[in-house]
C-alpha positions in Angstrom: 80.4 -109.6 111.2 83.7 -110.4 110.1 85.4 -114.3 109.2 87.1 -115.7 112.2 90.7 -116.0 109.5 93.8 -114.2 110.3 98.0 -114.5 109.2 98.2 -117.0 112.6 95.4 -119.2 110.9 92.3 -118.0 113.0 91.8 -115.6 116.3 91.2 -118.4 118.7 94.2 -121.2 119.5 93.6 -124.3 118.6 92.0 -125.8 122.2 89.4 -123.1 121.9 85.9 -124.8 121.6 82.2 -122.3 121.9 79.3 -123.6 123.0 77.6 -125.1 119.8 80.0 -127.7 119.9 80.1 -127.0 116.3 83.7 -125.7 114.4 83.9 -123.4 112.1 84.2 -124.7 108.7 86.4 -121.4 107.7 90.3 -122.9 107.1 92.7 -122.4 110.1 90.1 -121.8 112.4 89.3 -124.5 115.7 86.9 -122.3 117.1 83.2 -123.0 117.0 81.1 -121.0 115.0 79.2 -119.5 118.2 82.4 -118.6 119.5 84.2 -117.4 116.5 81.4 -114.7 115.6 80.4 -116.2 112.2 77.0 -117.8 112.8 75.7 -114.8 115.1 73.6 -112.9 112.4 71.5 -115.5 109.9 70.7 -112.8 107.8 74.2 -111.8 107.1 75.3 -112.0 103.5 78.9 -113.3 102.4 81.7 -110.5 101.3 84.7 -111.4 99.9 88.0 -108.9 100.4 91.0 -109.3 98.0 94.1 -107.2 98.9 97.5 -107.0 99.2 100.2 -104.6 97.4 100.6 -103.4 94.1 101.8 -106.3 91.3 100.5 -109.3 93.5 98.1 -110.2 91.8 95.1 -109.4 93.3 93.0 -108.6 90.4 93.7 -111.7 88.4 92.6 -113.9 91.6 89.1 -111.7 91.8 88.7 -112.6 88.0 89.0 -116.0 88.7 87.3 -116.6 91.9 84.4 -114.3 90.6 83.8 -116.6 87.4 84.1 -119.7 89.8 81.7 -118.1 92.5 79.7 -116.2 90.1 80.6 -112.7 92.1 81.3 -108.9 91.0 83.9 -107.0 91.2 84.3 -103.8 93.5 87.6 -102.1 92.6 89.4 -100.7 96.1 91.5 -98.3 93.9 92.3 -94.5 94.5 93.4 -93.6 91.3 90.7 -96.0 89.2 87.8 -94.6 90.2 89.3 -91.7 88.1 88.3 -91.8 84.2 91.1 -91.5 81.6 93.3 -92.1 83.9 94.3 -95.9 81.9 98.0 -97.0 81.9 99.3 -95.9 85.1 96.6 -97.6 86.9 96.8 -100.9 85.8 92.6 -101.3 85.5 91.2 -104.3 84.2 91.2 -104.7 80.8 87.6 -103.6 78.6 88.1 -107.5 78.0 88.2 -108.8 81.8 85.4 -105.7 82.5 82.9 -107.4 79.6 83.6 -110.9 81.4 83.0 -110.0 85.3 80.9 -106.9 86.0 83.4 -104.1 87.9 82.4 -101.1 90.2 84.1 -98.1 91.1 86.2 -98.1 88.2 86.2 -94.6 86.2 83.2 -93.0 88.1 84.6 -89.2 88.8 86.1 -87.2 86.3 89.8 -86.7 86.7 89.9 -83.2 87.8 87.0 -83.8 90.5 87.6 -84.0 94.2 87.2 -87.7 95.5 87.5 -89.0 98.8 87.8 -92.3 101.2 84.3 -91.2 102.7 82.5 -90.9 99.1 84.1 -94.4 98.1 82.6 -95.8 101.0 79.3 -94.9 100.1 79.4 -95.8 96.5 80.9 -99.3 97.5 78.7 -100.2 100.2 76.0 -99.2 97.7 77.7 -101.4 95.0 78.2 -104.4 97.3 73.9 -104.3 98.2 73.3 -104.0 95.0 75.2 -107.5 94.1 73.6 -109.1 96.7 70.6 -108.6 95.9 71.2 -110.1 92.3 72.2 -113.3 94.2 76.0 -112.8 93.2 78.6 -112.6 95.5 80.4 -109.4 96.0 84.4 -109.2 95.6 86.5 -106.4 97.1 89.6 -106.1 95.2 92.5 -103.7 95.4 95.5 -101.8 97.8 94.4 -98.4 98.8 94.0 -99.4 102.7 92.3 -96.7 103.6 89.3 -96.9 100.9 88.9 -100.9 102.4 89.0 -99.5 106.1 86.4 -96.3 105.0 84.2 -99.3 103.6 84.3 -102.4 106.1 84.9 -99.8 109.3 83.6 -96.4 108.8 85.0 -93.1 109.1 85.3 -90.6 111.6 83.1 -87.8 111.3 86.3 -85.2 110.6 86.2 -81.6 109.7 85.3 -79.9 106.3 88.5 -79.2 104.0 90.4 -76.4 104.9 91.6 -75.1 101.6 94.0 -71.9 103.2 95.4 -74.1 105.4 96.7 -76.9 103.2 97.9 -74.4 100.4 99.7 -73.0 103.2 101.3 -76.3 104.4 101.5 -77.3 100.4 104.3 -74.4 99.9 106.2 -76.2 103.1 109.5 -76.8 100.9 111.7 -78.3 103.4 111.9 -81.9 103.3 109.5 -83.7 105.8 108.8 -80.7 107.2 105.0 -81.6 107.4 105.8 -85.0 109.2 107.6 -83.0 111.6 104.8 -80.9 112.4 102.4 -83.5 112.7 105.0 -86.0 114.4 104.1 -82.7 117.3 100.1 -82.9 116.7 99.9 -86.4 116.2 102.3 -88.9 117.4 100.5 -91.4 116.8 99.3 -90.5 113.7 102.6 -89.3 112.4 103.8 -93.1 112.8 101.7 -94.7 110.4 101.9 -91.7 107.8 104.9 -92.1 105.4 106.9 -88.5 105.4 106.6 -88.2 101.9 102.4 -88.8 101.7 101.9 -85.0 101.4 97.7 -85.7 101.1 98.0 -88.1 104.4 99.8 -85.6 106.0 98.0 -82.5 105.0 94.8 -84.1 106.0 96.2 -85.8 109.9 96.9 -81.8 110.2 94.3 -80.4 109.1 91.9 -82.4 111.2 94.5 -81.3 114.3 94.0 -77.7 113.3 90.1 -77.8 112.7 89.3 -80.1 115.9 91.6 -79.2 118.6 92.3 -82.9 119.0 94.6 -85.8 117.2 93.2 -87.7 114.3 94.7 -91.0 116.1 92.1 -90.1 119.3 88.7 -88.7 116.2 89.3 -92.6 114.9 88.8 -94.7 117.9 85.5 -93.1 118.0 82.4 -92.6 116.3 82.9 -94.4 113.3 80.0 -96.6 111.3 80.9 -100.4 110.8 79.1 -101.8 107.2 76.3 -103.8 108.6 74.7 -107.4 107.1 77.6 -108.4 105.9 80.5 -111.7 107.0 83.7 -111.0 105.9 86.3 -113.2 104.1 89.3 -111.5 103.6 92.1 -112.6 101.9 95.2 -110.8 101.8 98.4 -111.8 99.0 101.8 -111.4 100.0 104.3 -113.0 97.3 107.7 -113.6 98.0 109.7 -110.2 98.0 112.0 -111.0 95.2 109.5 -112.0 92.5 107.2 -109.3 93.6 109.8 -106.7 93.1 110.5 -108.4 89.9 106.6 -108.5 88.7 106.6 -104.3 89.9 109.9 -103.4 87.8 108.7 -105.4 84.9 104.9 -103.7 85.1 106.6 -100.5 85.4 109.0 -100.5 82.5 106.1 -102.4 80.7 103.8 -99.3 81.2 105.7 -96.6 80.2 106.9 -98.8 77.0 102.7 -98.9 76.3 102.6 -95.5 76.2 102.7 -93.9 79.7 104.7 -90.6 78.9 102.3 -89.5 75.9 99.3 -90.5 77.7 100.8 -88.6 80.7 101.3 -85.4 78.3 98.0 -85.4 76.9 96.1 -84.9 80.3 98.7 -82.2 81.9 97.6 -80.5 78.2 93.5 -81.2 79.9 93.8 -81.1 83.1 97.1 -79.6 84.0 99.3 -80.4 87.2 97.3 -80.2 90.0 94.8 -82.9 89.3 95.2 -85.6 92.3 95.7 -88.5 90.0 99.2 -87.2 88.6 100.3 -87.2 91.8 100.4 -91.1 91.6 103.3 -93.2 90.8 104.4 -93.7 87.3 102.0 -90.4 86.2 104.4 -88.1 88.5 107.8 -89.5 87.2 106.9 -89.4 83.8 105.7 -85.8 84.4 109.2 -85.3 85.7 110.6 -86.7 82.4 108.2 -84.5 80.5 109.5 -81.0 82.3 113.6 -82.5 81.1 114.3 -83.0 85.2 115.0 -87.1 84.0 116.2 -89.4 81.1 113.5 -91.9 80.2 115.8 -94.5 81.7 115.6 -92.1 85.0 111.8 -91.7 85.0 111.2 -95.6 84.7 114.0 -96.6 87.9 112.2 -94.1 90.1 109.0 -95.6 89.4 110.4 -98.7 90.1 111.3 -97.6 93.1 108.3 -96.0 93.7 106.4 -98.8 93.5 108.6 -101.1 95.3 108.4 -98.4 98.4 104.7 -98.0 97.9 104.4 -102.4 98.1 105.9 -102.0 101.7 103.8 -99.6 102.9 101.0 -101.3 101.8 101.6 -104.6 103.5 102.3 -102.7 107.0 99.2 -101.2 106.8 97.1 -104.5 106.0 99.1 -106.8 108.6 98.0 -104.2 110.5 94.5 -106.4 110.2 94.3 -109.2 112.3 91.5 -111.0 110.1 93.6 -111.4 107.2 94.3 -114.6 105.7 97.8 -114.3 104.4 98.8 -116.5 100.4 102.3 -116.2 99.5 101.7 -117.7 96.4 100.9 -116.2 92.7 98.9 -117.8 89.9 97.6 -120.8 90.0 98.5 -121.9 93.3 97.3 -118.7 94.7 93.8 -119.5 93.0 93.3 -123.0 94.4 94.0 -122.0 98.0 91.8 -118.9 97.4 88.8 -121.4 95.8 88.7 -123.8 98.6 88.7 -121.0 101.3 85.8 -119.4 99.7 84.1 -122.8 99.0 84.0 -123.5 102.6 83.2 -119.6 104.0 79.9 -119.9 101.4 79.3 -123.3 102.5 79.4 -121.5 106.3 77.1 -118.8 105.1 74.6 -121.1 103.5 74.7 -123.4 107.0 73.4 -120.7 109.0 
């Protein structure tokens, strides 16, 4: 079951009183706890969601509220869950990792196939496995659709068609594969970015293989996490100083070492690995193959990043249960404790 919070400060308006008699103690929300959903299962265990896009600062709030609610961390990460994969991903530190126990973080090698459906499994795994040490597990990261395979299920889609997408993979033209699934998919098409080639690919390929739209295989049949209330807390900082923490983490990575790490695993693993698809990894590729200055490389991965931050907030105000901070830092952490202090205070109550 899922918390009652949302970006309008709860689901119900503010008249709206269950039958208990009893409000929930969640912030923002005037419903009662019979009628907001959060008291219906006793056995139901707290889970706490961080998200939000890339430079917000989502992982230094799970540090914090984990050492203050004694929790672990489950990364929600596409490209960390690959190992030596380091700069471009921004993981946590070895130092923050010794501190807070993580998951999902460097678990497949980097030229192994990994997908939203096997993260669900090894998250849901990780998040049982914290709960039964008595520790609160934290859900932290901005791959959207890894957090949606977790809390909501999949569909049950087709096997991998690997003809078919190296077909569609030589399609040269520019957003020639949103075109084609903008006619399979309408629906689909619209929340797919045209340049998301794996999205795309994938929307089609399920078209092809099923002889129906992914948008219609998603309504249906998909396999909810059970036992667990969700708090989920989602950080959007003002635009301006977000775009200014993502130019300054991008110039700060490649001047860590970005391109020669970048150079040392196209000499292991070669192009093709999914992982050096990803932002900063492809443009310093680019700079690496003489098709960009340095100074080049480093403004489209600005860019890149700043693109990739918008898409990731219309996908999660896409969730009505989110509980929107605009703050960083401090002030981000003291709003975030006193939510959680109260949502484990409602899970302890039932």
């Amino acid at each position: 079951m899922n918390s009652p919070v949302n970006p309008a400060g709860g689901p119900h308006p503010p008249s709206a009183r269950g039958r208990s008699g009893v409000r929930c103690r969640v912030p923002g929300c005037e419903a009662s706890v019979g009628e907001c959903g959060a008291g219906d299962s006793a056995t139901a265990s707290p889970l706490l969601v961080i998200a939000g896009p890339t430079a917000s600062g989502k992982s230094s709030l799970a540090l914090a509220l984990a050492a203050r609610f004694n929790g672990e961390i489950i990364s929600c990460d596409s490209v960390a869950v690959y190992r030596d994969f380091e700069i471009g991903t921004a993981k946590p530190s070895r130092e923050e990792r010794a501190r807070v126990p993580h998951h999902l973080i460097d678990v497949v090698a980097a030229d192994d196939f990994f997908t939203a459906g096997a993260y669900a499994r090894l998250a849901r795994e990780a998040a049982r496995q914290i709960t039964a040490r008595g520790h609160l597990p934290i859900v932290c990261g901005g791959t959207g659709l890894y957090l949606r395979a977790m809390l909501d299920g999949l569909f049950a889609g087709p096997e991998r068609d690997e003809p078919l997408r190296e077909r569609l993979r030589r399609r040269k033209r520019r957003a020639s594969l949103w075109r084609l699934l903008r006619r399979l998919d309408p629906a689909a098409a619209a929340r797919i970015h045209s340049n998301d080639e794996p999205k795309l690919i994938r929307a089609i390929e399920v078209c092809a293989a099923s002889a129906r739209p992914m948008s219609e295989l998603l309504r249906s049949g998909r396999d909810a996490i059970q036992g667990y209330r969700v708090l989920r807390i989602g950080l959007t900082p003002e635009r301006g100083a977000l775009y200014d923490r993502i130019n300054r983490r991008c110039a700060q990575m490649f001047e860590q070492g970005l391109v020669e790490e970048t150079r040392a695993l196209l000499e292991r693993y070669g192009p093709e690995v999914f992982a050096m698809r990803s932002l900063g990894y492809r443009q310093a590729a680019s700079h690496l193959r003489g098709e960009s200055s340095l100074a080049e490389a480093i403004a489209a991965a600005q860019q890149g990043h700043r693109n990739y931050a918008k898409r990731q907030l219309t996908w999660f105000r896409q969730d009505a249960e989110m509980h929107w901070i605009e703050e960083f830092g401090p002030a981000a952490v003291t709003r975030s404790q006193a939510m959680v202090r109260d949502f484990l205070l409602l899970s302890e109550s039932d």
